[in-house]
N, C-alpha and C positions, 0 to 999 in steps of 0.2 A: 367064457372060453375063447379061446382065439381062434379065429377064422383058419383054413384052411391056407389063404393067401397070405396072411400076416406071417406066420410060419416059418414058410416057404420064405418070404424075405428074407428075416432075422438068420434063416439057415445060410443063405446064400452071403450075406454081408459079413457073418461070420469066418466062411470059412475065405472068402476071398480077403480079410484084414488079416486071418493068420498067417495064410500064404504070403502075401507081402510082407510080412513081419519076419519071416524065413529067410524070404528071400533076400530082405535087406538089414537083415541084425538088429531089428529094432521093434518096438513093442505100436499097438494100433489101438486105439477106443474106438466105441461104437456111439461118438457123437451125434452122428444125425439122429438113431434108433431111440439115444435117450433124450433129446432134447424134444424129438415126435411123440414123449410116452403119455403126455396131454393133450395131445391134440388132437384135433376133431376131423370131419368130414369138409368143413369149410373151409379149410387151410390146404390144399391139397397141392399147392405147388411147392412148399416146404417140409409137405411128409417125406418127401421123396429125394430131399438135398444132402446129404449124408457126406462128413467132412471124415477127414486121414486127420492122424498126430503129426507131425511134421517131422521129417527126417533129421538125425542130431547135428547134421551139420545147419539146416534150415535153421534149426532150434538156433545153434548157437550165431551163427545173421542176426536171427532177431532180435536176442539177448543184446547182442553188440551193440546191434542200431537203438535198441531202446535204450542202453548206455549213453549213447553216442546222444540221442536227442535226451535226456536227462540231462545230461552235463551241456547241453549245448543252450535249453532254455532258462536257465540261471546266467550263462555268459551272453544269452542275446540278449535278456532283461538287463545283465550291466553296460552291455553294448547299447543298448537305447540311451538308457539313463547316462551314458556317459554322451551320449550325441546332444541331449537335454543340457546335460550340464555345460557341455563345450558351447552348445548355442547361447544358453546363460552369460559364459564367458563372455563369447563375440561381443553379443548385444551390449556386455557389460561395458567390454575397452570399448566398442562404439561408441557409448552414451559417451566415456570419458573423453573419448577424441574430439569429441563435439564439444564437450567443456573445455578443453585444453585449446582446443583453435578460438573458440569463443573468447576465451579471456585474452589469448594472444593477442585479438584483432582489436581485445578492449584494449590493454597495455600499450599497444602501438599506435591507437588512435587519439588516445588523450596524450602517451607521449609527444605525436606529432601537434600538437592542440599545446603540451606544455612548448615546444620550440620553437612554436611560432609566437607564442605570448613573451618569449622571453630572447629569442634572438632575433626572429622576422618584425617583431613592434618595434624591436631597436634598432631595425634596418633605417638606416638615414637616408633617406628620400627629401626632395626639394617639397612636393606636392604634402607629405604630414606637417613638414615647418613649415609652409605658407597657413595650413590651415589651423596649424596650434598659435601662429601670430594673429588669426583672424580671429579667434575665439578670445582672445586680450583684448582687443580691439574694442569686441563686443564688450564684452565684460565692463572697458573704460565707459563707453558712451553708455551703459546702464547704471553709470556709476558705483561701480563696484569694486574698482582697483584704481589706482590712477599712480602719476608719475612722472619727473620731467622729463620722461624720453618719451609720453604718452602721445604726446601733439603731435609731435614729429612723427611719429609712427603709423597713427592711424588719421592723424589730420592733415598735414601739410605734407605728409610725401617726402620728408628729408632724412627719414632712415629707408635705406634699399636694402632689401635682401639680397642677398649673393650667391649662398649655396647652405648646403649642410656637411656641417663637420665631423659629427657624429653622436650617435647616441649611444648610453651606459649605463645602463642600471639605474632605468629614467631620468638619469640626468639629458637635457638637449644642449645641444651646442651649436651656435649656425654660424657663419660670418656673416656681416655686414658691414655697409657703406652711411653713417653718420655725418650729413653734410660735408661727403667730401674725407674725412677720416676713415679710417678702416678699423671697425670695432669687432668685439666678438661678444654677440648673445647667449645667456645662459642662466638655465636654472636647474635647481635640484631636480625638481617633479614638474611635470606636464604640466596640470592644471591647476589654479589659483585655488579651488573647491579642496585640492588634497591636504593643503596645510593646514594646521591646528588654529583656530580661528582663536585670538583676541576674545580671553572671555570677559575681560572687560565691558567692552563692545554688547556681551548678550543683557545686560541691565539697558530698563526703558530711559534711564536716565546717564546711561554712560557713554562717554566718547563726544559726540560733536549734537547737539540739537538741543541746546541751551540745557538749564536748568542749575544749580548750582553744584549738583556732584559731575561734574563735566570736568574731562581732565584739561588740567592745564599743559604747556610744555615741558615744564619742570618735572609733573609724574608722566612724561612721555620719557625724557632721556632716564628718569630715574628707573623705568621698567626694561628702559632698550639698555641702560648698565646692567642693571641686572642679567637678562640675558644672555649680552654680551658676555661676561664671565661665566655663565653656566654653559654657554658654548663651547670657550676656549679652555675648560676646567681651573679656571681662577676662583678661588674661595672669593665670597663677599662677605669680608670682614667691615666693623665699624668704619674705616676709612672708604668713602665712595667716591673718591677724587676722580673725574671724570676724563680719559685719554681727551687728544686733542680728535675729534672727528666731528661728521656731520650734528650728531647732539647738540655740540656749541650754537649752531644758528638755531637750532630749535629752541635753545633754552633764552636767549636775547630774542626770540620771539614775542610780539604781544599776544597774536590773534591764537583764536583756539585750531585743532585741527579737526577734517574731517573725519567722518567713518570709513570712507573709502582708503584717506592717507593713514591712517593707522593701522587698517585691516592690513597694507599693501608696506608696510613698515615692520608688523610682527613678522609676514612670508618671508620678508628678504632676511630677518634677524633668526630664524629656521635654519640658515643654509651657513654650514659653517665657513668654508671658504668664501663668500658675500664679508661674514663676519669675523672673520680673519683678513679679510685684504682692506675692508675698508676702514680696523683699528690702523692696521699698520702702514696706512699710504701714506700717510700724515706724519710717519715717523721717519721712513726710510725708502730710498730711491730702489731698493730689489724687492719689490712685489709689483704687481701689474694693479697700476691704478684704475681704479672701477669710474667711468664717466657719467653713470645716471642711469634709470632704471624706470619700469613701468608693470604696475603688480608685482609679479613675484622675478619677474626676466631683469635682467643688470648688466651694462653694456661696459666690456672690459676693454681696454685699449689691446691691437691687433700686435704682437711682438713675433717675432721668426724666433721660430722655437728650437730645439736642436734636435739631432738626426743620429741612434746609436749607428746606421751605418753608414755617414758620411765621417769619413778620417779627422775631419775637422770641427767634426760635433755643430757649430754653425753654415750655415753657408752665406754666404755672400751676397748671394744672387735673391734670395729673399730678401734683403735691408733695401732690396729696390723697390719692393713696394711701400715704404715706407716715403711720405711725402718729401724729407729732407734724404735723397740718397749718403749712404756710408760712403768715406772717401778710402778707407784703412785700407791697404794692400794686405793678402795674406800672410806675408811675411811678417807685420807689426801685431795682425788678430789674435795671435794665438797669444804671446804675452801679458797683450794688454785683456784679452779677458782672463787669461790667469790669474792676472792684480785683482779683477773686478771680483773674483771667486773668493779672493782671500780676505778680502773689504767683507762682503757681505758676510764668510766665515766669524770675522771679528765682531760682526755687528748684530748679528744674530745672535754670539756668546756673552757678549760682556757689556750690550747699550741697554737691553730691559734691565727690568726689576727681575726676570724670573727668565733663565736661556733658554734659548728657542732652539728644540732639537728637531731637523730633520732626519725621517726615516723611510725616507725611496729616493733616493739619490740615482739619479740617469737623466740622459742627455733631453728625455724629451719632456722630463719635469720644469726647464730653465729658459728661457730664449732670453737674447741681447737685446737692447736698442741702440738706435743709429751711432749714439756714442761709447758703443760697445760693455754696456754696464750688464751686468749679468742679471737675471730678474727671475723669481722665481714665480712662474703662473700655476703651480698646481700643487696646493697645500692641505691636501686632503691629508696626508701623513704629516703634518707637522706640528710638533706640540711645545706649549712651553711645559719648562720643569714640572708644578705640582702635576699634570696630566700622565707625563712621561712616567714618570714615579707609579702613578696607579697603573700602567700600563704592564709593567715593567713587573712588578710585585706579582708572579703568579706560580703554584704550583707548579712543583719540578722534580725530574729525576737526573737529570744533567744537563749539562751547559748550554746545550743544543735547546733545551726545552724554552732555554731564556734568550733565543735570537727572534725581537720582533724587526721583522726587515732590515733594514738598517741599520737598526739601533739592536745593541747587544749588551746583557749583564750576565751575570755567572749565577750558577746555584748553590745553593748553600745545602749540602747534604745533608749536614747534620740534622736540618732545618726540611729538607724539600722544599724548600722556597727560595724563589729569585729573589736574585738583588734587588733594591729598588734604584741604586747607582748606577748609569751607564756608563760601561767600561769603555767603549770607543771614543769620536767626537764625529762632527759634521768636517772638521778637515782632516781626518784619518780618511773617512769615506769618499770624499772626495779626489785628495792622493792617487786612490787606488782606482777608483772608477774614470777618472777625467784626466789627471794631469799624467799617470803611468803612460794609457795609452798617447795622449798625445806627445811626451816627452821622449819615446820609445826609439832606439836605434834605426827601428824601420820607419816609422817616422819619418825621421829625422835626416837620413840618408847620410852622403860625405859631412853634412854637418855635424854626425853624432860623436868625431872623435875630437870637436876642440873642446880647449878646455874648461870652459863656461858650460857649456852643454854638460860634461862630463860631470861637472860639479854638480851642477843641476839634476843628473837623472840619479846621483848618488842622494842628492837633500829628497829628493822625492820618496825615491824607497823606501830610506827611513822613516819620512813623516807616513807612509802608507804601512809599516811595522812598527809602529813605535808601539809600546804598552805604558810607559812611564808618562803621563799627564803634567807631571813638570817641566819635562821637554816641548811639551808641546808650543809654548809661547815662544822658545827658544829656535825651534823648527821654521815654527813659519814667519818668524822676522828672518830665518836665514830665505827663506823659498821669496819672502817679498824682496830684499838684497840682490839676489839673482836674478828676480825676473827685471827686476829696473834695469839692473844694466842690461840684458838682452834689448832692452827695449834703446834702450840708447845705443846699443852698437846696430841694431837694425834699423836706427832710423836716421841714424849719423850725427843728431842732435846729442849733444853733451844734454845731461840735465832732464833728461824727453819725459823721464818717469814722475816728473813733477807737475806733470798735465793734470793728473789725477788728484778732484778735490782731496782737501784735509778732509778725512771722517769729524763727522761731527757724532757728538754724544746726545742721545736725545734722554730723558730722564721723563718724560711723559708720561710714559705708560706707566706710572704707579697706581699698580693695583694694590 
């Protein structure tokens, strides 16, 4: 039964939640009453807690906010997860930006490491070519190269160095003073070790230190022919008939040679300009005669070379260093190297067995000497015929595709393949580079409207346009015609153009 007191409550809770419910349009439980209907004597500060329904608009608050936080911890869960994911990102492009600078600082470092190996090594300094002539030096007294410029160089003190000229794609170049002459040093590569060593030489019985497989002279010029044409792309057919050059002493030699002279004979036969200038020094007065040599370096006679921006492509004032000064006035210069232009034109095309075509034709390929003969010192572009030909012979889609430097043939479409004919010559290119500009109204100034001149800058043009090859003989017996007499009306001498030897015909070089 229920107490008397319990009662009394449940009466009083009652009627005060329906009162309120009256009063406020809204319905009351008797939460505390039933949530207390187990409970005991122990619990007696929540017998007595007794909770209201919440009013409808409470009601609808709370509905809201529990809305509200429903919807709000699904969006804060993507709201993390997306703060995770963006930090991912960060850290992502960080890792990348750290790679991307890394490799930067790689690329830029070996670039600078590639520019210094390949432009700063070929900075010309006095101090690298004293010390790359030291290590020859060495080299000679270990016996390991030698040469008759050897003594002189490292023994007796009668080659001086002078400066550096410059370096090129390991080629070195210095000037120097040879007893009093003015020569120029040079080799393809640095160092004696780079060349492809005489494998002769690797047999225990090859080369010099007796025994009876020892070469003689005769298979020394027979291997430097050989060469010599693999250099110059000359087939070596049955005929081995030997040009006239240095081979001649070696083959009227008795004695044998050494390992050092041979080792120091294959380096210099390596270098094709060595071995281009020293077939044809013997032949013809326009290449620069080579004076002697020590391991792989080769001492070329010093020539005042020409200058694209001097108006006169020579100058003058260089021929003074030259032991015998030039007497020519400028007024005589320009002619008489015209003539010398046209000699060696002729002589280049029609004295070999096989013509010799040059292809870089400019002012600082050439220099004069004192008796104003034109010389060509730099022959890295020049080839005879069969060379030219392979040159020449290459995949094509037009005309264009078939201009090597100077030298130009046509494409054959049908074919995609170039000519192996060169369409132009060495005195087309010439015309146009050398003699236009010097013959040129501005030039020439009030002299350019008499009539010699006139006729002259007319033969000129043409020979610098012609395309017909049969003209071409025709052309430049007119351009020699003309410049003789210039040369006689500027020097007041009847006859003046006859200073200059007869060409001679050399027939040597039968390869």
């Amino acid at each position: 039964m229920r107490t008397q007191r319990e009662s009394l409550l449940i009466h009083n809770t009652n009627a005060g939640s329906w009162r309120g419910s009256r009063e406020r349009g809204g319905s009351a439980g008797l939460i505390g009453v039933i949530r207390r209907s187990g409970s005991t004597e122990a619990d007696p500060p929540r017998l007595h807690r007794c909770h209201t329904l919440p009013h409808p608009s409470e009601e609808t608050s709370g509905l809201l906010g529990k809305g509200v936080r429903q919807m709000w911890r699904p969006l804060r869960g993507a709201l993390g997860s997306a703060r995770r994911c963006l930090g991912v990102k960060v850290c992502r492009r960080s890792a990348l930006l750290v790679v991307l600078l890394w490799l930067a600082s790689w690329i830029f470092l070996n670039g600078l490491v590639f520019v210094h190996r390949n432009m700063f090594s070929d900075f010309c300094t006095d101090d690298k070519s004293k010390e790359i002539l030291q290590r020859v030096c060495d080299e000679y007294h270990q016996g390991i190269l030698t040469g008759d410029l050897c003594d002189d160089l490292c023994v007796s003190g009668r080659v001086e160095y002078k400066r550096c000229l410059y370096y090129e794609n390991g080629k070195k170049v210095m000037a120097a003073s040879w007893r009093g002459l003015p020569v120029v040093l040079k080799s393809k590569l640095e160092n004696f070790s780079s060349y492809e060593a005489l494998s002769l030489l690797d047999y225990p019985d090859g080369g010099a230190g007796g025994g009876e497989d020892e070469l003689s002279p005769l298979d020394v010029v027979f291997y430097a022919t050989l060469e010599i044409k693999n250099s110059l792309g000359l087939e070596t057919g049955n005929n081995l008939t030997l040009p006239r050059l240095w081979g001649q002493r070696l083959k009227e030699s008795e004695r044998m040679y050494s390992r050092a002279e041979l080792a120091s004979l294959w380096a210099l036969l390596q270098q094709e300009e060595y071995t281009f200038l020293r077939v044809l020094q013997d032949l013809t007065n326009h290449v620069a005669k080579i004076l002697g040599s020590c391991g792989h370096f080769y001492a070329v006679e010093y020539l005042a070379a020409g200058h694209a921006w001097d108006q006169h492509i020579f100058s003058l004032d260089e021929l003074t260093l030259s032991p015998s000064p030039s007497t020519f006035s400028v007024k005589e210069m320009v002619p008489r190297v015209a003539l010398s232009f046209l000699e060696m034109v002729e002589h280049f095309e029609n004295d070999f067995s096989h013509r010799l075509h040059l292809c870089d034709i400019k002012p600082e390929n050439f220099a004069i000497r004192k008796d104003l003969t034109v010389v060509a010192i730099d022959v890295d572009m020049a080839f005879f015929e069969p060379k030219m030909r392979d040159i020449l012979e290459q995949n094509c889609t037009s005309d264009s595709d078939c201009n090597f430097f100077d030298c130009i043939s046509k494409c054959d479409k049908t074919k995609n393949r170039c000519g192996s004919k060169r369409r132009n010559s060495n005195l087309q290119v010439i015309c146009e580079k050398i003699f236009r500009p010097w013959f040129s109204p501005t030039l020439l100034g009030a002299k350019a409207g008499l009539p010699l001149q006139v006729e002259l800058q007319r033969a000129v043009q043409e020979c610098a346009e012609m395309e017909d090859g049969k003209r071409r003989r025709d052309i430049r017996q007119q351009l020699y015609a003309l410049l003789q007499e210039l040369v006689r009306e500027d020097t007041g001498h009847p006859g003046g153009g006859q200073e200059h030897k007869r060409r001679r015909v050399h027939t040597a070089l039968n390869f």
